[in-house]
C-alpha positions as a Markdown table, in Angstrom:
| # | Residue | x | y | z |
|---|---|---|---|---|
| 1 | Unk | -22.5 | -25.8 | 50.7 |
| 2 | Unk | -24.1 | -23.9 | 48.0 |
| 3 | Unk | -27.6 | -23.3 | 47.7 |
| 4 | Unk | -29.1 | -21.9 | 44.1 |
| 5 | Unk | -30.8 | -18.4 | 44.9 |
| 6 | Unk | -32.1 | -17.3 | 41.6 |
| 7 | Unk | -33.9 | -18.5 | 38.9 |
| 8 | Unk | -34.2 | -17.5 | 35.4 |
| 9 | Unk | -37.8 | -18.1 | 34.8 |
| 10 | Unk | -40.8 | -16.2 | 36.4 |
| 11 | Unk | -44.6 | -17.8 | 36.6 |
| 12 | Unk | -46.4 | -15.8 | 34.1 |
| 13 | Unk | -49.3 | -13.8 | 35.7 |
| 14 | Unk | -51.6 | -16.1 | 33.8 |
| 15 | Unk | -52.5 | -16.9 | 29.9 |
| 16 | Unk | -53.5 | -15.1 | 26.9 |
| 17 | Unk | -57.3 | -15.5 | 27.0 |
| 18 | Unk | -57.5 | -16.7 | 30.4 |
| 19 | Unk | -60.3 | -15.7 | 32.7 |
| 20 | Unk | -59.1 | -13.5 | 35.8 |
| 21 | Unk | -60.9 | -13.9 | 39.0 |
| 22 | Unk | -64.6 | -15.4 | 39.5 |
| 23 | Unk | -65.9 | -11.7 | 38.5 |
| 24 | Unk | -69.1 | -11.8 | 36.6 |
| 25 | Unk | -68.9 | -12.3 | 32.9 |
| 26 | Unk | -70.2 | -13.4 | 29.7 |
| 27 | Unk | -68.7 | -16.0 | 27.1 |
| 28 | Unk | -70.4 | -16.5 | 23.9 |
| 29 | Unk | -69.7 | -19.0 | 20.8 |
| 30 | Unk | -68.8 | -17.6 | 17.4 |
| 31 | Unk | -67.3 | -19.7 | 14.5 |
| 32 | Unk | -63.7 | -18.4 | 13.8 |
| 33 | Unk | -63.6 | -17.1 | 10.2 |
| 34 | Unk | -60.0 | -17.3 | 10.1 |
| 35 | Unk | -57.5 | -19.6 | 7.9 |
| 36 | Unk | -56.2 | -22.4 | 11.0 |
| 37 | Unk | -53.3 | -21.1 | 12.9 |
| 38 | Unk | -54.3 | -17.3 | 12.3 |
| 39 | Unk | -56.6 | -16.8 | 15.4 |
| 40 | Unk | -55.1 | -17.0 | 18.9 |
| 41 | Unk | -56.4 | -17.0 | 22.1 |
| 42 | Unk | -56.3 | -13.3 | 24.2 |
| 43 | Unk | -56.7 | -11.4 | 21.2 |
| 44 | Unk | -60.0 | -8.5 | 20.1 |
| 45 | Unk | -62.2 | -10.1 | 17.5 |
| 46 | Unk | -64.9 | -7.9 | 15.1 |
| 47 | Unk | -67.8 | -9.1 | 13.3 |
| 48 | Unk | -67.4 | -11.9 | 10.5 |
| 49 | Unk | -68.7 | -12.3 | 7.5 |
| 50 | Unk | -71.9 | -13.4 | 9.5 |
| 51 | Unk | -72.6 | -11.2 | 12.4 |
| 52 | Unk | -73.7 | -12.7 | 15.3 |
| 53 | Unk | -72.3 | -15.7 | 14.2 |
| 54 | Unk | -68.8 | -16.0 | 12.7 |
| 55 | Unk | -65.7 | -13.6 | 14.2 |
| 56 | Unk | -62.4 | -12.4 | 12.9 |
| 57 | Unk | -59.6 | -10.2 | 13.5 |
| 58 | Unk | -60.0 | -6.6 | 13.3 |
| 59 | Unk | -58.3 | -5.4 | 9.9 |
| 60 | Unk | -58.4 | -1.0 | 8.8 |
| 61 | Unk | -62.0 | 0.2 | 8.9 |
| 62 | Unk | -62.8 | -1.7 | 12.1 |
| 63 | Unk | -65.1 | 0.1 | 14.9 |
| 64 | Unk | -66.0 | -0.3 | 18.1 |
| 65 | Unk | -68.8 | -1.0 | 17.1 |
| 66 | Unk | -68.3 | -4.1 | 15.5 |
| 67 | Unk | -65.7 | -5.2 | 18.2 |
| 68 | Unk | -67.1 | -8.5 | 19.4 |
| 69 | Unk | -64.9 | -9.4 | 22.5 |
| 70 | Unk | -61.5 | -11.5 | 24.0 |
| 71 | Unk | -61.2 | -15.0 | 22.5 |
| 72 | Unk | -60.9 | -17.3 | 25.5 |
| 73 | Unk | -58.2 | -19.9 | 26.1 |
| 74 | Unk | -60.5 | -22.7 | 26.2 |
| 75 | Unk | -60.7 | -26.8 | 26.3 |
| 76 | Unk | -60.6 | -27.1 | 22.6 |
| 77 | Unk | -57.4 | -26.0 | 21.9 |
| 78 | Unk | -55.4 | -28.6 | 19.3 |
| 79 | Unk | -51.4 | -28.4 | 18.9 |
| 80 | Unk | -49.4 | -29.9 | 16.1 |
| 81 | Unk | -46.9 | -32.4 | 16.4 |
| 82 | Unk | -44.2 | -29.1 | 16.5 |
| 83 | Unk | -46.4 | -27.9 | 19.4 |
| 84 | Unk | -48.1 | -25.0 | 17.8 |
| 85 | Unk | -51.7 | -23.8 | 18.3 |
| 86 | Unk | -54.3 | -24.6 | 15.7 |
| 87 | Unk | -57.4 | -23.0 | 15.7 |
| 88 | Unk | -59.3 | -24.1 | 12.7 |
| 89 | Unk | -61.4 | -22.7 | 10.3 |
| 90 | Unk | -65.3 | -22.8 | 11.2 |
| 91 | Unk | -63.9 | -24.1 | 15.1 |
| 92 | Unk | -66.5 | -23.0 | 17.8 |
| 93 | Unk | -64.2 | -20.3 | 20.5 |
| 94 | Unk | -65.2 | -19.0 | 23.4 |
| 95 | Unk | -65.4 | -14.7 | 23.2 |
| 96 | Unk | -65.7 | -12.7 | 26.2 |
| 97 | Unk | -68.0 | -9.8 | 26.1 |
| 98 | Unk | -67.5 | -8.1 | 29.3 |
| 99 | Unk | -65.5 | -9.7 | 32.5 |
| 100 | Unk | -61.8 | -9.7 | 33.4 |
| 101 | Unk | -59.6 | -11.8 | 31.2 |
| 102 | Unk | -55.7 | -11.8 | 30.2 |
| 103 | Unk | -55.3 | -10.1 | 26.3 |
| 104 | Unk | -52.5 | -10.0 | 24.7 |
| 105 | Unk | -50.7 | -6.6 | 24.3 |
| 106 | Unk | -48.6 | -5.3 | 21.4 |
| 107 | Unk | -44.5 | -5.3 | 21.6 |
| 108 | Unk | -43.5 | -2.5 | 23.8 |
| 109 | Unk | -46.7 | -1.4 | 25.2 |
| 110 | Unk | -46.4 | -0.8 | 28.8 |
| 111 | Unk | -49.5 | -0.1 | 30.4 |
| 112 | Unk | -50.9 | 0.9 | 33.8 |
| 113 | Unk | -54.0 | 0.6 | 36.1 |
| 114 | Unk | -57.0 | 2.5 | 34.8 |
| 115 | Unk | -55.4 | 3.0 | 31.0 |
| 116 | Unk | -57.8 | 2.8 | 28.3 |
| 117 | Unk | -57.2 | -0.2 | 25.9 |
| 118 | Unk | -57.6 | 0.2 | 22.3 |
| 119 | Unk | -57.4 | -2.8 | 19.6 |
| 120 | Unk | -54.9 | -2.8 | 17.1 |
| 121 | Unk | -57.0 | -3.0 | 13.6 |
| 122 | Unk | -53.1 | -3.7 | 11.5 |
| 123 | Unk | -50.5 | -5.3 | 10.8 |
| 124 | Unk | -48.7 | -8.4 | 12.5 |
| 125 | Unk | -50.3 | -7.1 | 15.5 |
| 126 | Unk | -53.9 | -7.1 | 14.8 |
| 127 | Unk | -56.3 | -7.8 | 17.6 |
| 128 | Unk | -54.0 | -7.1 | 20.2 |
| 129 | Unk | -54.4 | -4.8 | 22.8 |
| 130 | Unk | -52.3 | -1.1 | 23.1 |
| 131 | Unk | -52.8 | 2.2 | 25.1 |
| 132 | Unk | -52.0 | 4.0 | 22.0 |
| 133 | Unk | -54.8 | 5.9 | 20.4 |
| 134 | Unk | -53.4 | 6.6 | 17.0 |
| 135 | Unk | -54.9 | 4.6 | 14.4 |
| 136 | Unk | -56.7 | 2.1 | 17.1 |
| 137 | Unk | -59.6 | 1.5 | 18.0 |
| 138 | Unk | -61.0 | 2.8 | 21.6 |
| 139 | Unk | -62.9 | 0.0 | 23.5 |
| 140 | Unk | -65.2 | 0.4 | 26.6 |
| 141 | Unk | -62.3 | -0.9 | 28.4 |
| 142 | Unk | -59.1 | -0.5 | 31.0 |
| 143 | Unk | -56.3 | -2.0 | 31.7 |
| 144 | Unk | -55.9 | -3.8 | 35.2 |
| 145 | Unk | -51.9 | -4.5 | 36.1 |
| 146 | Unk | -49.2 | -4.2 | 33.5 |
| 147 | Unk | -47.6 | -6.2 | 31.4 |
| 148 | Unk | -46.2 | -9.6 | 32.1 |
| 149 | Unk | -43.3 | -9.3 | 29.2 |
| 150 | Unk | -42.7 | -13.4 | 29.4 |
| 151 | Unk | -46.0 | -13.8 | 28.1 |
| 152 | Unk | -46.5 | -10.3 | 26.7 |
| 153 | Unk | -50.3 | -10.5 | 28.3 |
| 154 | Unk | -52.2 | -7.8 | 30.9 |
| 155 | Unk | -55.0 | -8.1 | 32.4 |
| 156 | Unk | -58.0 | -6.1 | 31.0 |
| 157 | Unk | -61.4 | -5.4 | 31.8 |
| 158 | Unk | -64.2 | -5.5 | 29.3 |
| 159 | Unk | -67.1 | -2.9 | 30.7 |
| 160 | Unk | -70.9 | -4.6 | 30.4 |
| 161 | Unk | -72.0 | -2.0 | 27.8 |
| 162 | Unk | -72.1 | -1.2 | 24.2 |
| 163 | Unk | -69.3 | -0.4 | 22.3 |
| 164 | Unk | -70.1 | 2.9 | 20.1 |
């Protein structure tokens, strides 16, 4: 008798914008800025057009200063009939501002405990995570595990302090 022994799917570690452990953190409410389908869950948002109150995704010229937080995988998430995430213009998402939480990471990026995370302000990429310095943006930040490539997420921790 034969018995099956391996399996071609893992159990991602967890999902892009989900919260960790029971660490302490902070969520707050912005209004997404973006067109529907543009802003993800797990990815850095700046400053809107409204600071304080609407967010977006970093483009060239961004700071740390203006860095805002995670976007959190939330209970308001709507799919289309192909079974894509939606996340409309003027929705209400959750942002993490300091805490543990899954981001997601830019292709090829393998990083380790204790690297510093910068936010990618360009391209496809924008808002996700890298240890690369060159033309990123440092956040008060680190990397906690690696990469989990079937989900292309890590686990990062936001520090409780401001960005500068």
């Amino acid at each position: 008798m034969s018995a099956q022994t391996r399996y071609g799917y893992s159990t991602p570690i967890g999902v892009a914008g989900g919260i960790v452990d029971l660490a302490p953190h902070a969520i707050d409410t912005f209004l997404n800025e973006e067109d529907p389908g543009v802003l993800r869950f797990g990815v850095g948002v700046v400053r809107g057009s409204k600071p304080g109150i609407n967010i977006a995704l970093p483009a060239e010229g961004a700071t740390p200063t203006t860095f805002e937080g995670i976007t959190t995988n939330n209970r308001t998430t709507e799919y289309d009939l192909d079974g894509k995430l939606h996340v409309r213009n003027g929705a209400a998402v959750g942002v993490m501002r300091y805490g543990k939480i899954y981001g997601r990471v830019a292709e090829g990026i393998e990083p380790s405990y204790g690297d510093v995370v910068h936010l990618v302000t360009s391209g496809d990429e924008a808002g996700c995570f890298t240890t690369e310095a060159d033309g990123n943006v440092a956040i008060k930040a680190r990397f906690i595990g690696g990469v989990d490539k079937s989900a292309q997420i890590a686990a990062i921790e936001l520090f409780n302090q401001a960005q500068q």
